[in-house]
DSSP file (Angstrom, degrees, kcal/mol; ACC not computed):
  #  RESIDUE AA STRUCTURE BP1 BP2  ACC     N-H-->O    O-->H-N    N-H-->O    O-->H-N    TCO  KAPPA ALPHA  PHI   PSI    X-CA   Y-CA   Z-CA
    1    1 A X              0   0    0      0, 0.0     2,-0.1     0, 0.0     0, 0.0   0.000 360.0 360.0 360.0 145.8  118.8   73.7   99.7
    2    2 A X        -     0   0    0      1,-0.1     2,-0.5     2,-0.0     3,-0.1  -0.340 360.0-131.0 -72.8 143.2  117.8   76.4   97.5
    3    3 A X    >>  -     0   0    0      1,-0.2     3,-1.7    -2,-0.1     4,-0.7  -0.817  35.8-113.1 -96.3 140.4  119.3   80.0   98.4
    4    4 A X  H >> S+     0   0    0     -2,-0.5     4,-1.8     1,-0.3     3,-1.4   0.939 107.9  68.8 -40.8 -47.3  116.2   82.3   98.3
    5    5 A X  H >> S+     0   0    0      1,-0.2     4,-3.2     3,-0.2     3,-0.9   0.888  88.5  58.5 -58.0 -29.8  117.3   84.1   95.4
    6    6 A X  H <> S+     0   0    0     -3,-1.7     4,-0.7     1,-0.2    -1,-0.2   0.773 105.9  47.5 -70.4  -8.8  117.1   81.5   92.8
    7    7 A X  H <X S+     0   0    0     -3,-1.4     4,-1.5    -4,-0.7    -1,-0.2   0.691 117.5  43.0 -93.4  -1.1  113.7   80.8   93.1
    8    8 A X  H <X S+     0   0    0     -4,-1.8     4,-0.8    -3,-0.9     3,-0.3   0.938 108.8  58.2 -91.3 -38.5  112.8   84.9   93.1
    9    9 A X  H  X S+     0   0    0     -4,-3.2     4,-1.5    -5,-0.4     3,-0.3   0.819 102.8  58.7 -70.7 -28.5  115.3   85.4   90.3
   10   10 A X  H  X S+     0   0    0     -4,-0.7     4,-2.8     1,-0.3     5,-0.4   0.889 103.7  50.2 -70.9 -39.8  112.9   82.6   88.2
   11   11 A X  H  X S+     0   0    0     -4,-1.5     4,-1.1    -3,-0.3    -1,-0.3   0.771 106.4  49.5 -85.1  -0.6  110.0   84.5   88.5
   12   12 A X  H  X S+     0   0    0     -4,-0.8     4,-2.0    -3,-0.3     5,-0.3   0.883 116.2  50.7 -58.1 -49.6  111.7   87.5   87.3
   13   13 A X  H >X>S+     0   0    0     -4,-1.5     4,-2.4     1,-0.2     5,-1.0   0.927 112.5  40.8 -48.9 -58.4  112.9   85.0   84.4
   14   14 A X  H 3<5S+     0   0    0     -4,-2.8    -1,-0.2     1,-0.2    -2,-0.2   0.883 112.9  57.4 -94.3 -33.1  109.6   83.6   83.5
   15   15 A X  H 3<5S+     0   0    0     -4,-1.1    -1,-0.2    -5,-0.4    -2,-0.2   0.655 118.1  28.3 -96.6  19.7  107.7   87.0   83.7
   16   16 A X  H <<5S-     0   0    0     -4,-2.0    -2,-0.2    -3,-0.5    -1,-0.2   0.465 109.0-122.8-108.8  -0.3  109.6   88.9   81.4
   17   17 A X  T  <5 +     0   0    0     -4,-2.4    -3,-0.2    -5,-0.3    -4,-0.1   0.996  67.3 131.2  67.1  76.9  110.6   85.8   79.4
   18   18 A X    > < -     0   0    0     -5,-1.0     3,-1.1     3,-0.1    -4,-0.1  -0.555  40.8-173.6-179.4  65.5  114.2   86.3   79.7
   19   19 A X  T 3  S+     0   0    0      1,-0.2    -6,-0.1    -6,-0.1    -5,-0.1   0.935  87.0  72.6 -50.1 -51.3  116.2   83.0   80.8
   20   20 A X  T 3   +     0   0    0     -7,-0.1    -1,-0.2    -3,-0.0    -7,-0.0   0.603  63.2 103.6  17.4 -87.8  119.1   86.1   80.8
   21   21 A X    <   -     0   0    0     -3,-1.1     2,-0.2     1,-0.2    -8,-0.1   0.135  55.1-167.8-134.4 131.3  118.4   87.7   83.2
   22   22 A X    >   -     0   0    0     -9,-0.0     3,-0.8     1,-0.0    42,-0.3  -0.642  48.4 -85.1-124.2-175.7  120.7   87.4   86.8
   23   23 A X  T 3  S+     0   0    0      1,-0.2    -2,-0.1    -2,-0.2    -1,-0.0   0.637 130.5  41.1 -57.4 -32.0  120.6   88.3   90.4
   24   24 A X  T 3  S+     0   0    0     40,-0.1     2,-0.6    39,-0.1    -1,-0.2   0.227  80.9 130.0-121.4  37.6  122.2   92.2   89.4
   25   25 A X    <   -     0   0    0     -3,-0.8    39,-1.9    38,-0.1     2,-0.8  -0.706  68.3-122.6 -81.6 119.1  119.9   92.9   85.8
   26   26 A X    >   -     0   0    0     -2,-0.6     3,-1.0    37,-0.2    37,-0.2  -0.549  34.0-168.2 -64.6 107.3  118.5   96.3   86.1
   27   27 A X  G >  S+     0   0    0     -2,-0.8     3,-1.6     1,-0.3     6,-0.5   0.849  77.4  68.0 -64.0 -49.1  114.9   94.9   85.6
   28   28 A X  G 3  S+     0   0    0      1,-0.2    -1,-0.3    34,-0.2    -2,-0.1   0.598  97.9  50.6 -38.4 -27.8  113.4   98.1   85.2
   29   29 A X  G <  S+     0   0    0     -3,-1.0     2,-0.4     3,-0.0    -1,-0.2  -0.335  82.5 113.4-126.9  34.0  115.2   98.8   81.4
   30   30 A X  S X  S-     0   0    0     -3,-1.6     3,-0.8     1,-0.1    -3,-0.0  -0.909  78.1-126.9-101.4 164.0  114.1   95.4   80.2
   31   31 A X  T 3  S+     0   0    0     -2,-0.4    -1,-0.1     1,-0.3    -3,-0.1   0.649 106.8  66.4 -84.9   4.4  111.6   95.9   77.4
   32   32 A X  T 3  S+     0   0    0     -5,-0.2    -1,-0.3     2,-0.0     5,-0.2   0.854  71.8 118.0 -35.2 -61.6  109.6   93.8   79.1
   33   33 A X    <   +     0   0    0     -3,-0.8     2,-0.3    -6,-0.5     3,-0.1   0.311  37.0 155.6 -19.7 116.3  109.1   95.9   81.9
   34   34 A X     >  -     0   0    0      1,-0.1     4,-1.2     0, 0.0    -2,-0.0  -0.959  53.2-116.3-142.4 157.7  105.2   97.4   82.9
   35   35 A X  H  > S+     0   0    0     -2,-0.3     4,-2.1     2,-0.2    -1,-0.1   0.813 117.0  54.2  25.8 -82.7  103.3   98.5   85.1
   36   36 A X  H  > S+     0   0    0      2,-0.3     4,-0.5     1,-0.2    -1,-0.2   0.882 105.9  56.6 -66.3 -38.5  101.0   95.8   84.9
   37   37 A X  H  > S+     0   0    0      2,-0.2     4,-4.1     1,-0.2    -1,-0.2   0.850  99.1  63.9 -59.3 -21.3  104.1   93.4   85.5
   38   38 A X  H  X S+     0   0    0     -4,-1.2     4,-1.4     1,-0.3     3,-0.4   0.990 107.2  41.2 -62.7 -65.4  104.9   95.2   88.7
   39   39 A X  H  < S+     0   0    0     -4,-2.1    -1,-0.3     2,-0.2    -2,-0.2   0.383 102.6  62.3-107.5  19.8  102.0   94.1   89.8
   40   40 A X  H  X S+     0   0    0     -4,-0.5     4,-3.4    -3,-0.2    -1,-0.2   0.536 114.4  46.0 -50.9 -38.5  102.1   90.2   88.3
   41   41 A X  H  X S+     0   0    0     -4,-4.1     4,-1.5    -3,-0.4    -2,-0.2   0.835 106.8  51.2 -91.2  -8.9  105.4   90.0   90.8
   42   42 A X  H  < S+     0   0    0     -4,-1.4    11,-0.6     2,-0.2    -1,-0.2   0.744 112.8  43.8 -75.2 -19.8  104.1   91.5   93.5
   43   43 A X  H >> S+     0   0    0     -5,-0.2     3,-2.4     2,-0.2     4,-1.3   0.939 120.1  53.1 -79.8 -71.7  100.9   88.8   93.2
   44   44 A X  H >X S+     0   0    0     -4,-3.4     2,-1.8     1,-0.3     3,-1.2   0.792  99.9  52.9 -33.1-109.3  103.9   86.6   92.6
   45   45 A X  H 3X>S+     0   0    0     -4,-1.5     4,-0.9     1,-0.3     5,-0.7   0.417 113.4  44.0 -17.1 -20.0  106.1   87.3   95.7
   46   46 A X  H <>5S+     0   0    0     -3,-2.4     4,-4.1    -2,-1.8    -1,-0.3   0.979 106.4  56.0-110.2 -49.8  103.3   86.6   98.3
   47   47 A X  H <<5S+     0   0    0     -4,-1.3    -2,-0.2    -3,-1.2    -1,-0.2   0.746 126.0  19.6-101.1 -56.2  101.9   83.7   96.9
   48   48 A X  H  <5S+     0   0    0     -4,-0.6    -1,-0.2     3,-0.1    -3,-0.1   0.844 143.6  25.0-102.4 -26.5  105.6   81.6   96.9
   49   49 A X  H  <5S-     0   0    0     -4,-0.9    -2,-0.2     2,-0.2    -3,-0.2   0.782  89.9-139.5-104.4 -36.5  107.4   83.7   99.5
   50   50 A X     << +     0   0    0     -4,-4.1     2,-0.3    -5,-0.7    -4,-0.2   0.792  62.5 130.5  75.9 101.4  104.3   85.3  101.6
   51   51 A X        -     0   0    0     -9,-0.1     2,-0.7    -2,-0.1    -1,-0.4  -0.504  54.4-145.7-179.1 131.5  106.4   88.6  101.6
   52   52 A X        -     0   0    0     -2,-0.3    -9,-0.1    -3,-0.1   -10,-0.1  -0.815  14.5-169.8-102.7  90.5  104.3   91.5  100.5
   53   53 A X        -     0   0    0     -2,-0.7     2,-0.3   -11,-0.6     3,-0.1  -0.282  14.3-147.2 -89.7-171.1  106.6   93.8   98.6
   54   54 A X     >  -     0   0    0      1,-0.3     4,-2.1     0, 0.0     3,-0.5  -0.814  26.1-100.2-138.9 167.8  104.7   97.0   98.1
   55   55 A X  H >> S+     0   0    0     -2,-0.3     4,-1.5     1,-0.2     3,-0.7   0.996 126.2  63.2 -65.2 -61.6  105.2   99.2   94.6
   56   56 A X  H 3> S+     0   0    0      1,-0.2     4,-1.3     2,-0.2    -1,-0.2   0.548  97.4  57.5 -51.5 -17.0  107.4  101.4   96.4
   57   57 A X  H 34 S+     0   0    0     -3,-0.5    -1,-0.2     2,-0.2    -2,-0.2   0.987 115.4  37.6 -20.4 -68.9  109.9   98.1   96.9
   58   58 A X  H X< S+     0   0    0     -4,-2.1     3,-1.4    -3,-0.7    -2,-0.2   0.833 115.5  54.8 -68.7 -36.8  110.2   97.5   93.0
   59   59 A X  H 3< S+     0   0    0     -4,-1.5     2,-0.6     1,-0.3    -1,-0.3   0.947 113.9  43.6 -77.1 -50.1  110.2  101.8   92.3
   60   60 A X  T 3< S+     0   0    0     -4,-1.3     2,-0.3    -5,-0.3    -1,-0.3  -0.173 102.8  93.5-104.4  43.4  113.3  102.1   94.8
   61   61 A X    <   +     0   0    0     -3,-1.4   -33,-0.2    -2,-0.6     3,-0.1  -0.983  43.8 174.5-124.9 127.5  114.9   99.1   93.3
   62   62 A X  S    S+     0   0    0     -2,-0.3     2,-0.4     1,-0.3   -34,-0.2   0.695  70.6  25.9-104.9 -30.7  117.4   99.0   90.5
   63   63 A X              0   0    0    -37,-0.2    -1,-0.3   -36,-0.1   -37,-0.2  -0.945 360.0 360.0-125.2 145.2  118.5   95.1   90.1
   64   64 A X              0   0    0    -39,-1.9   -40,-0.1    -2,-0.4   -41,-0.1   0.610 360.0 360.0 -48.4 360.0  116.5   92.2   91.1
C-alpha cells in the first residue's frame, strides 16, 4: 500500500511539471509556482483525497 504522500507528492509533480521535485522542495520558489496553481491543487487535493486544504494551508507551508 501506498503511503499518502506519494500520491500527493505526484500531483505536485505533474502540476508544475517537475518529476524533481520530493516530499521537502520548497514548492513555493519553483518557477512554476502561481496563484492560479494554488488553486489547481487545492481542486486537486479534494477530488483524490476529499481533504479541503484552504489557501491559508499552502501560504503557511514551505515544503510539500
Amino acid at each position: 500500500m501506498a503511503h499518502i504522500s506519494e500520491p500527493f507528492l505526484e500531483i505536485f509533480k505533474n502540476e508544475l511539471n517537475d518529476n524533481s521535485l520530493t516530499m521537502v522542495s520548497e514548492f513555493k520558489k519553483h518557477e512554476g509556482w502561481s496563484s492560479l496553481l494554488s488553486l489547481l491543487l487545492i481542486t486537486e487535493l479534494e477530488a483524490k483525497f476529499g481533504y479541503l486544504a484552504t489557501v491559508e494551508d499552502l501560504r503557511s507551508s514551505e515544503t510539500i
